[in-house]
GUGUDO-547565 format. One record per residue (C-alpha): residue in three letters; x, y, z. Coordinates in Angstrom, 1 decimal, padded with zeros to 4 digits. Layout:
NODE_Ala_X_Y_Z
...
REM end
This chain:
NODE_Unk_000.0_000.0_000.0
NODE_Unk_002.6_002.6_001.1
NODE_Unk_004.5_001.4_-002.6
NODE_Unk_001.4_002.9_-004.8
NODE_Unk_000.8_006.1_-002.2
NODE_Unk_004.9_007.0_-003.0
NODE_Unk_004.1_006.5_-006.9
NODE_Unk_001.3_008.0_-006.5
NODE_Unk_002.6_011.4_-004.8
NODE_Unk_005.4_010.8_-007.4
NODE_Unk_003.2_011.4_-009.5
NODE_Unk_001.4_014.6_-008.3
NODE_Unk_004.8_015.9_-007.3
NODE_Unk_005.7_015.4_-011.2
NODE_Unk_002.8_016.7_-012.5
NODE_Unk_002.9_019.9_-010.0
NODE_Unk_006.5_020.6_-011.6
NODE_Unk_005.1_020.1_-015.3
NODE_Unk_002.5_022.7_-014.3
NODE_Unk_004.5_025.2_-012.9
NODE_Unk_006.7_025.2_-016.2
NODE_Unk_003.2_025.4_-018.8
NODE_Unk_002.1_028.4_-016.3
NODE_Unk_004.4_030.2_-018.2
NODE_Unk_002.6_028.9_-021.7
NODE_Unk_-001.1_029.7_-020.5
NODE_Unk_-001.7_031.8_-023.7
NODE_Unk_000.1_029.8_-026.6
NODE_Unk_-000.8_026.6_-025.5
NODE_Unk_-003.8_026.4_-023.4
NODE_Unk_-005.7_029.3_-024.7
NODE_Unk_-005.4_031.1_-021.3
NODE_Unk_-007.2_028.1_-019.7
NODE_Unk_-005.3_027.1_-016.0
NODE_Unk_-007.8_024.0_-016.1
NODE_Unk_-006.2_022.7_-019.0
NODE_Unk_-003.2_023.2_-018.0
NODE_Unk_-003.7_021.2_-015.0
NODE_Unk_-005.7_018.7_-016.9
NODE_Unk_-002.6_018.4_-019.4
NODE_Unk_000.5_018.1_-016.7
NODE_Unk_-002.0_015.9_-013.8
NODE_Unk_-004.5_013.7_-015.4
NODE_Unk_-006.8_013.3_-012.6
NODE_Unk_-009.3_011.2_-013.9
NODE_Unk_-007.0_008.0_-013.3
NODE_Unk_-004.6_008.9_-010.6
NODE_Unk_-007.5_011.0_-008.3
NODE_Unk_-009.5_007.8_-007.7
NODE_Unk_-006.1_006.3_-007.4
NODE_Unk_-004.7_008.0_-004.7
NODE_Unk_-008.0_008.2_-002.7
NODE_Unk_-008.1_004.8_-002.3
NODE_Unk_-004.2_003.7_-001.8
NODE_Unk_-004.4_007.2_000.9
NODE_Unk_-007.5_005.6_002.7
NODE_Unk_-005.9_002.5_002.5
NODE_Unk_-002.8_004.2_003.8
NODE_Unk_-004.2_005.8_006.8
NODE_Unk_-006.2_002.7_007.6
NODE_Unk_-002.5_000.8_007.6
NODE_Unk_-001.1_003.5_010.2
NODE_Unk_-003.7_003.4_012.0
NODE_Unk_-001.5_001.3_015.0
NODE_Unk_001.3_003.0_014.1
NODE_Unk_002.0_005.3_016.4
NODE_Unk_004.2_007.5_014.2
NODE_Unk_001.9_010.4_013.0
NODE_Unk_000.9_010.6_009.3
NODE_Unk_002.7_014.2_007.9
NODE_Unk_005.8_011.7_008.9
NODE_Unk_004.9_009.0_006.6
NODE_Unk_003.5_011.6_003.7
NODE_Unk_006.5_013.5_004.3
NODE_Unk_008.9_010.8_004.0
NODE_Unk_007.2_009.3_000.9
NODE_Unk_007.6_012.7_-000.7
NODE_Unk_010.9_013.3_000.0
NODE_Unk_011.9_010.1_-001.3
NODE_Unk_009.8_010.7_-004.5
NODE_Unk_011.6_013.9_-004.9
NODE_Unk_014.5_012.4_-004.5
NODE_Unk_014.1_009.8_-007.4
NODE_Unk_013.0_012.5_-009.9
NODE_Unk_015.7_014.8_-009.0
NODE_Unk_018.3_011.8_-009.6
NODE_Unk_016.1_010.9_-012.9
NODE_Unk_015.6_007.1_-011.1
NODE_Unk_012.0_007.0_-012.5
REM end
């Protein structure tokens, strides 16, 4: 479970860095549209469902834990960083 919530957020964090570089390409490209922008760099129809259900699936896992959850997300999204930066993916 925490394996497809790291791809996942790889994922997002990917797309998020895609977006921030068409931000500057509103006009020429997108017509001036931020929606599809965002629906170009994050396509949310396959990875939203995705990530709800590996995230409640996530937080039911950590549930016993005992270590809070911004650790887990955080450590997930640093390592996904991580991997992009290095171009592991």
């Amino acid at each position: 479970t925490s394996h497809f919530v790291a791809l996942q957020i790889g994922v997002l964090l990917k797309g998020t860095c895609y977006l921030a570089e068409e931000i500057f390409h509103l006009q020429s490209r997108h017509h001036g549209s931020f929606w599809r922008a965002l629906g170009a760099c994050i396509p949310l129809r396959w990875h939203g469902p995705m990530l709800l259900i590996c995230g409640s699936a996530y937080v039911a896992f950590l549930d016993g834990d005992g270590q809070p959850l911004d650790f887990h997300l955080g450590l997930a999204s640093l390592c996904q960083l991580l991997i992009l930066t290095l171009g592991l993916h």
